[in-house]
N, C-alpha and C positions, 0 to 999 in steps of 0.2 A: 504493500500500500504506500511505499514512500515518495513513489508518483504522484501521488492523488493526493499525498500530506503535499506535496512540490509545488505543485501546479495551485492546488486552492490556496495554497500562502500566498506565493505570488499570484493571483490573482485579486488575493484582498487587499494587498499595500498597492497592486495596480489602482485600483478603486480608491484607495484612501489617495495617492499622487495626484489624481484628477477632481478627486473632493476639493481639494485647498487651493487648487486653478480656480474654483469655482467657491471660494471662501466660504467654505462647510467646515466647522467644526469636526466633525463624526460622520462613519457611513455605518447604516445598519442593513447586516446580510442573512435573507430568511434560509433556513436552512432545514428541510423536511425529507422525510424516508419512514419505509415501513419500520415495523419493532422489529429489531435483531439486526437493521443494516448499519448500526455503526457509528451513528450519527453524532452520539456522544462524544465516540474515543478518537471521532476526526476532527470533531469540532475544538476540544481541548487539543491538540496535537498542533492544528493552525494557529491557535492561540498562542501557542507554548513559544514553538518559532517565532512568530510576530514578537513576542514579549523579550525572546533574548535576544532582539537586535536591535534594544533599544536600553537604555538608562532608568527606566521605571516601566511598568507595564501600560500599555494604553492599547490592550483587546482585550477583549470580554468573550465567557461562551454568557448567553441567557438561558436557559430551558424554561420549559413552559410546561415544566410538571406541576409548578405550584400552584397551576391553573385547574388542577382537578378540581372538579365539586366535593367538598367534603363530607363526610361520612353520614355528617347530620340534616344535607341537603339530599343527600339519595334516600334517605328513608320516608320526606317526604312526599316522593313519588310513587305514581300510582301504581309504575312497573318498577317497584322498588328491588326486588331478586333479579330481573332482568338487569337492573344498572347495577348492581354488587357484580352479577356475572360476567356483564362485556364492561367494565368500569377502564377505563381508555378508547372507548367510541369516539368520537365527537363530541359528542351529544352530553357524555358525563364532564366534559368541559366548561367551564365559563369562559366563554368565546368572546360576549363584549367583554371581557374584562383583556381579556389577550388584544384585543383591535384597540382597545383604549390607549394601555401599553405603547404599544409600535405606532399609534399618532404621538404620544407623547415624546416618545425617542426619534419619531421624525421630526419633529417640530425643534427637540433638541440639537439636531443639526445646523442649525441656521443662529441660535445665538448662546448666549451665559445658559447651560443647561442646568445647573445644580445637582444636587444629590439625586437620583431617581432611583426611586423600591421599586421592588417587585416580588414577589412572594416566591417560596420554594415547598421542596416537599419530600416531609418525613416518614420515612419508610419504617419506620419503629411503628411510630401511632396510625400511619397509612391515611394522614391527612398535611392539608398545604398549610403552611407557615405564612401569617402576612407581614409582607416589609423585610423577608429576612436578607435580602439580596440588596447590594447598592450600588450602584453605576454611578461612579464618580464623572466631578465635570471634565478630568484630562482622561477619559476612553475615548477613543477615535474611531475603534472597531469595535462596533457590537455584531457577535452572529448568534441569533436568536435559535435553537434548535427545537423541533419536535415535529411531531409524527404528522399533523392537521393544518401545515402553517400553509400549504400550497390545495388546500382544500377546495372546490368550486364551488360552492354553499354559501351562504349568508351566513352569518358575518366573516366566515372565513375568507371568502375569497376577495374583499376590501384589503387585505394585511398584502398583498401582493404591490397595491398600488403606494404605500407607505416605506418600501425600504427601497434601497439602492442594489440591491441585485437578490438572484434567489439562485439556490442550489438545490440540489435532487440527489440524492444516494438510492441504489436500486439493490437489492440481492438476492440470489436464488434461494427461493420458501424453503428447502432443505437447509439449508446452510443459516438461515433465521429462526428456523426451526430448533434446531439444536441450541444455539447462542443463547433462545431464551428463555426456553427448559432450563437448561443451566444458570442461567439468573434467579429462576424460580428456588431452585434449589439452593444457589448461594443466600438468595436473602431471606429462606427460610419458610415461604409463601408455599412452597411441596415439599414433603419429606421424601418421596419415593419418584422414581423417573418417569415410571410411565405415567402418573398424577400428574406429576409437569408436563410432561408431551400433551398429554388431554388437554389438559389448560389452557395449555399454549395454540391446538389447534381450534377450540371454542372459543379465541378470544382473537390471541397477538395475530394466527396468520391471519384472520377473517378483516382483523382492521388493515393489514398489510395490503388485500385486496381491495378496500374500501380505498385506500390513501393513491393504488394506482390508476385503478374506475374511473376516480372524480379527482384528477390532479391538474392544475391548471401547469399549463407548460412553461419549465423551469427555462434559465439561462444558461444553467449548466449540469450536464448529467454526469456523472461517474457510478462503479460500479465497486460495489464492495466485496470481498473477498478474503478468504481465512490468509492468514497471514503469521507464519510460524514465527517468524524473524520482529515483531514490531514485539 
C-alpha cells in the first residue's frame, strides 16, 4: 500500500499548495469506503507523512464515528432491534449533524477558524462523546473519514459540495470480510469467529454494498489491499 500512502500524501499538500494561491486557510478532504477497506489506517498514515515534514502538525484525520446515534436515541425507535442490529447504516447516523460539521470546517477555510469540536466514539460504553475532538486554528489539512460521506441521499450527498476534494477506497468483500471479523473479535463485540463472520455479513458487508449502490463519484479511487509489509 505505500503507493497509495504516496500518491494520497502528495496529492493533499498538492491541494493545500493551490489552497494558499487562493488564500485559504485549510482544505478539507472527504474520504469514504466500505467497512474493512482501510480507511482509517490510510487516513492516519497520510496524516503521519504530512505531519513529519513539517515543524508542528497541521493534518488532521476527523472520523465520523462520533456521529453514531446513541444508545438512548435507538431505543426510541420504533425498529429499535433493527437499529441495534444494522447500527452503522446511514440511517443510525446523525447526518445533519455531520453536514453541519463540514459547512463549519468549510467556512473555516476562508478566515480566523478557532477551536472547532466534534464529537468521537467510545467503544467501551458503544456510544459518541461530544466535543471530545479539537481542530485547532493552525490544521490546514483536515480528511474527514467514514463509511457515508460520499452517500447520494439527503443530507449526505450536500457534504460533497462543502470540501475541496473527495477520495474512495474500494476492497474485495472477502478481504473486508475477514478485517472485520477480526475487529469484532479484537474489541471484544464476538467471542467466537464464526459469530463475527455472521455479524459481519448481517451488517458490515451489506453496508459495504449500500456505500457502493448509492456513491456519488469520487475524484479519486484506489484500491485497498492486505499488505504484509505496512
Amino acid at each position: 500500500m505505500d503507493s497509495v500512502y504516496t500518491s494520497l500524501t502528495e496529492r493533499a499538500l498538492d491541494i493545500r499548495r493551490k489552497a494558499r494561491q487562493d488564500s485559504l486557510a485549510r482544505v478539507v478532504i472527504a474520504f469514504s469506503g466500505p467497512p474493512g477497506s482501510g480507511k482509517s489506517t490510510i487516513a492516519a498514515e497520510v496524516v503521519h507523512r504530512i505531519n513529519a515534514q513539517t515543524s508542528r502538525p497541521t493534518a488532521v484525520v476527523l472520523p465520523m464515528d462520533g456521529f453514531h446515534h446513541p444508545r438512548n436515541h435507538l431505543d426510541t425507535l420504533p425498529n429499535r432491534s433493527e437499529a441495534y442490529a444494522r447500527r452503522g447504516i446511514h440511517w443510525t447516523f446523525d447526518a445533519e449533524g455531520v453536514l453541519k460539521l463540514v459547512k463549519t470546517l468549510h467556512v473555516s477555510r476562508t478566515g480566523n477558524p478557532g477551536v472547532i469540536m466534534a464529537p468521537s466514539f467510545d467503544h467501551k460504553s458503544k456510544d459518541p462523546v461530544a466535543d471530545a475532538l479539537h481542530i485547532e486554528p493552525e490544521i490546514e489539512i483536515i480528511i474527514i473519514e467514514g463509511n457515508w460521506l460520499l452517500f447520494d441521499r439527503d443530507p449526505w450527498k450536500q457534504i460533497s459540495n462543502y470540501v475541496d476534494d473527495t477520495w474512495f477506497i474500494d476492497v474485495e468483500p472477502t478481504l473486508a470480510r475477514h478485517r472485520v471479523a477480526a475487529r469484532h473479535i479484537k474489541s471484544g463485540i464476538e467471542t467466537d469467529w464464526d459469530a463475527a463472520v455472521a455479524r459481519t455479513d448481517g451488517n458490515d458487508l451489506l453496508n459495504g454494498e449500500e456505500v457502493r449502490r448509492h456513491l456519488i463519484k469520487p475524484n479519486v479511487v484506489v484500491q485497498s489491499i492486505e499488505d504484509n509489509n505496512s
